[in-house]
C-alpha positions in Angstrom: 89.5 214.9 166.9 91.2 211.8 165.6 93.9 211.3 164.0 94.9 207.9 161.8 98.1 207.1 160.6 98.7 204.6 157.7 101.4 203.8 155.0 104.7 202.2 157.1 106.3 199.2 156.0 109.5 197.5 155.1 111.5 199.6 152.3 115.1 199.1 151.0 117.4 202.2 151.1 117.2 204.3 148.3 113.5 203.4 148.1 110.1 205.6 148.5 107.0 205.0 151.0 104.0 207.4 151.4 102.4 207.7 154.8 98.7 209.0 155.2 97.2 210.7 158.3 93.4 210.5 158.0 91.9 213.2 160.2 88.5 213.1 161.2 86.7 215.9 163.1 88.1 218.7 162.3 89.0 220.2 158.9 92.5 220.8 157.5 92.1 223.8 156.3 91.8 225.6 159.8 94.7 223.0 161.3 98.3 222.2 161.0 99.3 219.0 160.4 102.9 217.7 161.8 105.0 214.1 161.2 107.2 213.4 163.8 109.1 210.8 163.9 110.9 208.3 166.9 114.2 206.4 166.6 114.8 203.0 169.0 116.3 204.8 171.9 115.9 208.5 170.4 114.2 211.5 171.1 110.9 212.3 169.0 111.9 214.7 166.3 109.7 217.3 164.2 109.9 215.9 160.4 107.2 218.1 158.2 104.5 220.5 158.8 102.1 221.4 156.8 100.4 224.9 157.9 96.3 224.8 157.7 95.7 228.6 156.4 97.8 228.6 153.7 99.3 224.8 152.7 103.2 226.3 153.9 105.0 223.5 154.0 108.2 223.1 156.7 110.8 220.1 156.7 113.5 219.4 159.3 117.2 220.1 157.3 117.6 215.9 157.3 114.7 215.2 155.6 114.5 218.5 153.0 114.9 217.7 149.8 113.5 214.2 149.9 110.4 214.3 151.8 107.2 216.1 150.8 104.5 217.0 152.3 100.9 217.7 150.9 97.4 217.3 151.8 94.0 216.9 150.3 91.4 219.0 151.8 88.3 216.9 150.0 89.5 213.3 151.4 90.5 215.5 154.8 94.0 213.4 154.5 97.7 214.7 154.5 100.5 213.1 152.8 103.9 212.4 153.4 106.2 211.3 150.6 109.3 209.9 151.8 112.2 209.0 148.7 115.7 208.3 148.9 115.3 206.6 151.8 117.9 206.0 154.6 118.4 203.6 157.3 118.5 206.4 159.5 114.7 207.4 158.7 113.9 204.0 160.1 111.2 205.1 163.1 107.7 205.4 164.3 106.1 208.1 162.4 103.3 209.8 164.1 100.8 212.8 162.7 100.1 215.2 164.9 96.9 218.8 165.3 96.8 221.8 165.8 94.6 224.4 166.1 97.3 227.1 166.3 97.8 228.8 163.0 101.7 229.0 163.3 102.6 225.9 165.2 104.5 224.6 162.2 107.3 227.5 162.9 108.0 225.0 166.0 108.9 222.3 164.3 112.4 221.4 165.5 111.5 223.2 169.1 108.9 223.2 172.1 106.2 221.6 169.8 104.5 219.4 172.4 102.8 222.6 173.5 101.0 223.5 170.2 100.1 219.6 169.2 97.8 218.6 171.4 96.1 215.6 169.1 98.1 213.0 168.2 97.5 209.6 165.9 98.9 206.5 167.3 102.0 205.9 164.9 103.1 204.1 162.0 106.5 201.6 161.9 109.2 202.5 158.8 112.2 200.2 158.6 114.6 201.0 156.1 117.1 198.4 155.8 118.4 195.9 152.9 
């Protein structure tokens, strides 16, 4: 199982970056895929899930509304669209497997326990 983040950069608020987490051996549609996200000198934090049954979709309340997640089951790749950034989305954003069917509903708790497989992270800096 391997996991490869992609898509960080440098972005002015306001602005739009889409990450990509290429997953090789394993197939999306029988895995959830999680971002998570770490601030300088803050916890890691649950971001988006994507569930691998059915394509539900899960945001943490700070990102709702501007973040979207989605995935492409042919190219094996999931998507995170990230608009209206803030400087406060400025961390390391990492993707993250599971096999467990409803590991997405622990999102924003104990999550370490259902993602066992884990890409190495990707910097976003929002700042003018």
């Amino acid at each position: 199982v391997q996991l490869q983040a992609s898509g960080g950069g440098l972005v002015q608020p306001g602005g739009s970056l889409r990450l990509s987490c290429a997953a090789s051996g394993f197939t999306l549609d029988a895995n959830a895929i999680g971002w998570f996200r770490q601030a300088p000198g803050k916890e890691r934090e649950g971001v988006s899930c994507i569930s691998g049954s059915d394509g539900r979709t899960y945001y943490a309340d700070s990102v709702k509304d501007r973040f979207t997640i989605a995935k492409d089951n042919v190219r094996n790749t999931v998507f995170l669209q990230m608009d209206v950034l803030r400087p406060g989305d400025t961390a390391v954003y990492y993707c993250a497997a599971s096999r467990y069917s409803a590991a997405c509903k622990y999102l924003a708790g104990d999550y370490n326990r259902f993602f066992p497989s884990w890409g190495q992270g990707t910097l976003v800096t929002v700042s003018s």
